[in-house]
DRENPA-3360 file (N, C-alpha, C; in nm, 2 decimals, always signed):
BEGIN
1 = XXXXXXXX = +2.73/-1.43/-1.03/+2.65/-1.49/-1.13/+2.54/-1.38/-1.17 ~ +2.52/-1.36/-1.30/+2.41/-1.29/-1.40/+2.27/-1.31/-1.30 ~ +2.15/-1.21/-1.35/+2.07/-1.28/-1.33/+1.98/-1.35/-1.39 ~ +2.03/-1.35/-1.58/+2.01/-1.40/-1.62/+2.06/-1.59/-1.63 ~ +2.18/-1.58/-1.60/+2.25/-1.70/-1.52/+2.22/-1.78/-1.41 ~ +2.14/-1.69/-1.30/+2.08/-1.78/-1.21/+1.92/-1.83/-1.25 ~ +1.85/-1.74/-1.29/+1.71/-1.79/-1.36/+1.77/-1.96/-1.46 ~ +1.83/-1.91/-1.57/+1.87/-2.03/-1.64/+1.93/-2.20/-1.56;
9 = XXXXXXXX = +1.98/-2.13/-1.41/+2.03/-2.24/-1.35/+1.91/-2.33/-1.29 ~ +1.85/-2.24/-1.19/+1.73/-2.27/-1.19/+1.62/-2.36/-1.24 ~ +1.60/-2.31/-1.41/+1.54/-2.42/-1.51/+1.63/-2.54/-1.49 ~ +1.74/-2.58/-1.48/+1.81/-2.66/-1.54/+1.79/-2.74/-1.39 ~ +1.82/-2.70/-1.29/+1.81/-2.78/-1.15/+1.65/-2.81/-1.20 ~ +1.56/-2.74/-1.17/+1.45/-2.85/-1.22/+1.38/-2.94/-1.29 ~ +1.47/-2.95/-1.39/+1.46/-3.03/-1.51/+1.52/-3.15/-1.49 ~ +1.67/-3.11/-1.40/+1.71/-3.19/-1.35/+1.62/-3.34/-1.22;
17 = XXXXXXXX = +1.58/-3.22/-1.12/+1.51/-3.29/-1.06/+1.39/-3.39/-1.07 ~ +1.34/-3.37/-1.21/+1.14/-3.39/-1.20/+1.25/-3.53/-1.37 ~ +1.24/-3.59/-1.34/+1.25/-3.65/-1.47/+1.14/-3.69/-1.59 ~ +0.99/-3.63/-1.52/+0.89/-3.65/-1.62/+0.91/-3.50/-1.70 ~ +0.95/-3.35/-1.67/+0.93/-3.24/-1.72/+1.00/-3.25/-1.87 ~ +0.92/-3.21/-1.93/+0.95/-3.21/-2.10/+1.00/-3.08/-2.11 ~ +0.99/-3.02/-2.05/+1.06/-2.83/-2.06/+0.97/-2.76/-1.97 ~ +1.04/-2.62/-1.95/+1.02/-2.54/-1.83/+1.06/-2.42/-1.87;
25 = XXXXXXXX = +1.01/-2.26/-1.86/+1.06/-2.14/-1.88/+0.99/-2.05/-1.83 ~ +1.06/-1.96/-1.77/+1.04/-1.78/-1.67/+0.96/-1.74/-1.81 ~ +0.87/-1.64/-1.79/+0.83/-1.51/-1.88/+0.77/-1.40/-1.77 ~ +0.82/-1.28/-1.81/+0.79/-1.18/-1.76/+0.62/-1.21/-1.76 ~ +0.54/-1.16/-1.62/+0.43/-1.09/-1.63/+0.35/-1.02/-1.75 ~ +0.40/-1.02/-1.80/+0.32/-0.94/-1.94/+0.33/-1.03/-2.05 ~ +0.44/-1.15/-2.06/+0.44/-1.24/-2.16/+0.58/-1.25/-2.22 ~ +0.66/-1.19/-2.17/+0.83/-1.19/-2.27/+0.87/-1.32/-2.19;
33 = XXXXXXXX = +0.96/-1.38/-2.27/+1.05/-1.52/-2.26/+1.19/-1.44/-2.18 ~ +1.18/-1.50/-2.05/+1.32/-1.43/-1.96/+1.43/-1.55/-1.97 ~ +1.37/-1.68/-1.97/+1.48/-1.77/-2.00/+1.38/-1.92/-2.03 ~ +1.45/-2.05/-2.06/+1.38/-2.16/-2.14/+1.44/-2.25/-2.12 ~ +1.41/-2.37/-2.14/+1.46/-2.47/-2.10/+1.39/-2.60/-2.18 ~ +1.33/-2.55/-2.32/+1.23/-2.59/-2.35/+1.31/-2.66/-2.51 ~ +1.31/-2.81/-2.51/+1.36/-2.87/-2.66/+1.24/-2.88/-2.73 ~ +1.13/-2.82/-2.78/+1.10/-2.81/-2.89/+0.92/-2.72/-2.89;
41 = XXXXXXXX = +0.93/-2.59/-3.02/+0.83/-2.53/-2.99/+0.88/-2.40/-3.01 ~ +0.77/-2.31/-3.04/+0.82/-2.16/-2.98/+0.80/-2.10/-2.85 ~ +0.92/-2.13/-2.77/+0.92/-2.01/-2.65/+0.87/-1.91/-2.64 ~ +0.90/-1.83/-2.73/+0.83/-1.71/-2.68/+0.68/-1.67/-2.71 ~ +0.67/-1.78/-2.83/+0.47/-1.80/-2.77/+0.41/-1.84/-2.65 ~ +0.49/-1.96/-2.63/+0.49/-2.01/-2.54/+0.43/-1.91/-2.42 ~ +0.57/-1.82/-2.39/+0.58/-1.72/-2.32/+0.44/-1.65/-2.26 ~ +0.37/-1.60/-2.41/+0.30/-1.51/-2.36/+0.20/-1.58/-2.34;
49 = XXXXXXXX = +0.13/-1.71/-2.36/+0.09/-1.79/-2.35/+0.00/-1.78/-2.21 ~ +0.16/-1.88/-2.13/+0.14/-1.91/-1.99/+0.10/-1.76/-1.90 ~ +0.17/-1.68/-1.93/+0.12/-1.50/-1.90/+0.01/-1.49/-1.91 ~ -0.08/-1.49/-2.00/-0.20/-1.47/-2.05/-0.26/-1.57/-1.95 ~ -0.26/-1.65/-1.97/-0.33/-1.78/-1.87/-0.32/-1.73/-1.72 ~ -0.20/-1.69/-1.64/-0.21/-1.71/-1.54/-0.27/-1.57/-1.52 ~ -0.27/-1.45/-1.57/-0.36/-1.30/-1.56/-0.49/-1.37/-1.55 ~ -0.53/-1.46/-1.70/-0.70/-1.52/-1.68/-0.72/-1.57/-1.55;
57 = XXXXXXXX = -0.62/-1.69/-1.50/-0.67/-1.71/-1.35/-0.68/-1.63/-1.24 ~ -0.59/-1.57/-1.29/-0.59/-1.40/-1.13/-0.74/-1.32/-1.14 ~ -0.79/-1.31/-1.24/-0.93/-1.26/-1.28/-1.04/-1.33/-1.22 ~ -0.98/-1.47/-1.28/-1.12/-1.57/-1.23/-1.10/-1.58/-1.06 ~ -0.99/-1.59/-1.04/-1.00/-1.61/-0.86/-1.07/-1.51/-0.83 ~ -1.06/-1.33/-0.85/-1.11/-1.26/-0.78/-1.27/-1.26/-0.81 ~ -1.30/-1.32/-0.91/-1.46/-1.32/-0.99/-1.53/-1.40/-0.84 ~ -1.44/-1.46/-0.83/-1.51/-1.61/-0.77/-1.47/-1.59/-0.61;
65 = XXXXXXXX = -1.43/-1.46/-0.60/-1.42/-1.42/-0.45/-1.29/-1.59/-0.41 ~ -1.21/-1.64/-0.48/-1.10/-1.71/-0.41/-1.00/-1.68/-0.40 ~ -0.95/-1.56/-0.36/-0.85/-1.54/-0.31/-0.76/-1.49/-0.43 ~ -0.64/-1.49/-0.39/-0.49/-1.45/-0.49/-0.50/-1.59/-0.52 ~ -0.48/-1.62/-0.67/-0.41/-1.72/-0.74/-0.26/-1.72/-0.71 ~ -0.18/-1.87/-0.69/-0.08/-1.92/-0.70/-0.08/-1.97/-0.84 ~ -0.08/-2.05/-0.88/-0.07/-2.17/-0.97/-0.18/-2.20/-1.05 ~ -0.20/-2.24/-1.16/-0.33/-2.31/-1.28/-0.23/-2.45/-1.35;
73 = XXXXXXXX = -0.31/-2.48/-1.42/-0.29/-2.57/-1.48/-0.40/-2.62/-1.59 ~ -0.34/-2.66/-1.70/-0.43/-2.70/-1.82/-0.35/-2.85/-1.88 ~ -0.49/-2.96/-1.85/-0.43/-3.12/-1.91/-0.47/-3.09/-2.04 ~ -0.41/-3.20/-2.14/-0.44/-3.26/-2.26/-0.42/-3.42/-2.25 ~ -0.45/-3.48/-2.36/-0.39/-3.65/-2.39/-0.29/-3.67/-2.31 ~ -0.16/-3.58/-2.38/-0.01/-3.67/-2.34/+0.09/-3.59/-2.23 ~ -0.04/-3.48/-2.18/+0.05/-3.41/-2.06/-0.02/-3.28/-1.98 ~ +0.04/-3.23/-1.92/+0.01/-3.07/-1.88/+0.11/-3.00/-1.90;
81 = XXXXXXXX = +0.01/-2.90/-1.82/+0.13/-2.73/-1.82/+0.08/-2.69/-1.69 ~ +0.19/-2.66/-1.61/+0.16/-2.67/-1.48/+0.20/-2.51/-1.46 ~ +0.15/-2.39/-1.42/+0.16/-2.25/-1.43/+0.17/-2.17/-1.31 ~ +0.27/-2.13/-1.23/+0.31/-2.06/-1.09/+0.32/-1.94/-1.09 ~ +0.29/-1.86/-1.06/+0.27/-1.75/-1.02/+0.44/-1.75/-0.94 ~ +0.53/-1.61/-1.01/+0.61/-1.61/-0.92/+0.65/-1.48/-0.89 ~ +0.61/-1.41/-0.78/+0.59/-1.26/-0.76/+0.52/-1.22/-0.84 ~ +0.53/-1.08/-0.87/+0.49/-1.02/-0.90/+0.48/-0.97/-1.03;
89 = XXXXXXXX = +0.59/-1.02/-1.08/+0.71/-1.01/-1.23/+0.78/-1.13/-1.29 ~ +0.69/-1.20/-1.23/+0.73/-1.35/-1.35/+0.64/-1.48/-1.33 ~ +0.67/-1.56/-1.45/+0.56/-1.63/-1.42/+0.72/-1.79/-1.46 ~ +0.66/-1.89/-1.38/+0.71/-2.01/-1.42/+0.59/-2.14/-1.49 ~ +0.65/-2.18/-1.62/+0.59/-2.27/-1.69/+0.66/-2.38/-1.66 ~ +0.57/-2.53/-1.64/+0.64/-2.65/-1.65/+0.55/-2.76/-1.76 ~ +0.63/-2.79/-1.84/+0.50/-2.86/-1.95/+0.58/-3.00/-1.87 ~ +0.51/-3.15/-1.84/+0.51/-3.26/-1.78/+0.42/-3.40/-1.85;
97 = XXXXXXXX = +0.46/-3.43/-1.88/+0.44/-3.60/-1.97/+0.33/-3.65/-1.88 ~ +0.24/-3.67/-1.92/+0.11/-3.76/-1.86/+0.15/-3.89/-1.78 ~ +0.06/-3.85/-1.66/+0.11/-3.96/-1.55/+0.23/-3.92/-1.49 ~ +0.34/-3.83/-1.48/+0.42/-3.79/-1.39/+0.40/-3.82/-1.24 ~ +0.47/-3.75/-1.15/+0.43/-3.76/-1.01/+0.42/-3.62/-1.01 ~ +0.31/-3.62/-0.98/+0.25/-3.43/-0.98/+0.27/-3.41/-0.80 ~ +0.28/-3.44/-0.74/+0.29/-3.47/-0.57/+0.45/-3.40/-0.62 ~ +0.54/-3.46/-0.65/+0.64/-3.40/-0.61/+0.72/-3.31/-0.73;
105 = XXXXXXXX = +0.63/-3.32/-0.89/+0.65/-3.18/-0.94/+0.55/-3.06/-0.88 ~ +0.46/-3.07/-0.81/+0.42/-2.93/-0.73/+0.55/-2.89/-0.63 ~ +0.57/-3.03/-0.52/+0.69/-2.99/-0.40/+0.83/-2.88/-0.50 ~ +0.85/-2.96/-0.61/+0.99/-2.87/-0.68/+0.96/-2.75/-0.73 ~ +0.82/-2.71/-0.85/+0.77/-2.60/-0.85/+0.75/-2.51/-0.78 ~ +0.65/-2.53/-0.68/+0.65/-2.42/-0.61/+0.78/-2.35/-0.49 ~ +0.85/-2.44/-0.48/+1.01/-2.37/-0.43/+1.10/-2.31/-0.55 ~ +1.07/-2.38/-0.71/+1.11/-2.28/-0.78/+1.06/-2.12/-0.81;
113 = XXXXXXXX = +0.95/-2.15/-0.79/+0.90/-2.00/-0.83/+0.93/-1.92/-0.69 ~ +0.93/-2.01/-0.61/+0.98/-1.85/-0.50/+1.11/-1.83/-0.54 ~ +1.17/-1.91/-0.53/+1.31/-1.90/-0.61/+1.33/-1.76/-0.72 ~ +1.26/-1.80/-0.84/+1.20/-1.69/-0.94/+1.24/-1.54/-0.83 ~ +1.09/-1.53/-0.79/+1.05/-1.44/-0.75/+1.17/-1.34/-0.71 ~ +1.21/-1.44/-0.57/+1.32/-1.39/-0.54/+1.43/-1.27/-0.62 ~ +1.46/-1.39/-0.70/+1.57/-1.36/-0.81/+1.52/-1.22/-0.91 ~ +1.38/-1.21/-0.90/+1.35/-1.12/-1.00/+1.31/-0.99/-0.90;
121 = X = +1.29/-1.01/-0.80/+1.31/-0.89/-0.67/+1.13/-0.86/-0.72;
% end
């Protein structure tokens, strides 16, 4: 299997699992779209987006002397974006419908992104 093919499987097992996730997608560390899973929107804004954001919390953690950032997140009205740090070279996005079970979309997320990581060496 690709490793474009396993990343994609990946989104799809989680999307699978979490039935509140509205879409989910890999982007490289710098902001490129590596794979998507996302019905509606631009991906690859998206992309650089969650990138951008999760570099902003890597900054703010060390500002604030907390450590290495894992994960951020930003709510609205009708949902979040739940943002994982995965290695070193990718980042996993999960956008999620308001009121979800966040308890067990963190448990699925953060075994995806090591997953990621993994996969992206």
């Amino acid at each position: 299997m690709s490793l474009a093919d396993r990343l994609q499987s990946t989104l799809n097992e989680l999307r699978s699992a979490l039935p509140d996730v509205r879409g989910c997608l890999i982007a490289s560390a710098d902001g490129m779209l590596i794979a998507q899973n996302v019905s509606s929107g631009d991906s690859n804004r998206m992309a650089a987006m969650v990138a951008t954001s999760l570099g902003l919390g890597k900054r703010m953690c060390e500002a604030f002397g907390s450590g290495s950032l894992s994960e951020t997140s930003v709510s609205g009205d009708a949902g979040q974006v739940f943002i994982y740090g995965a290695g070193s070279k990718g980042v996993l996005a999960v956008i999620n419908a308001a009121g979800g079970n966040i308890g067990l979309l963190h448990l699925e997320c953060r075994a995806a992104a090591r997953k990621v990581a993994e996969i992206l060496g």
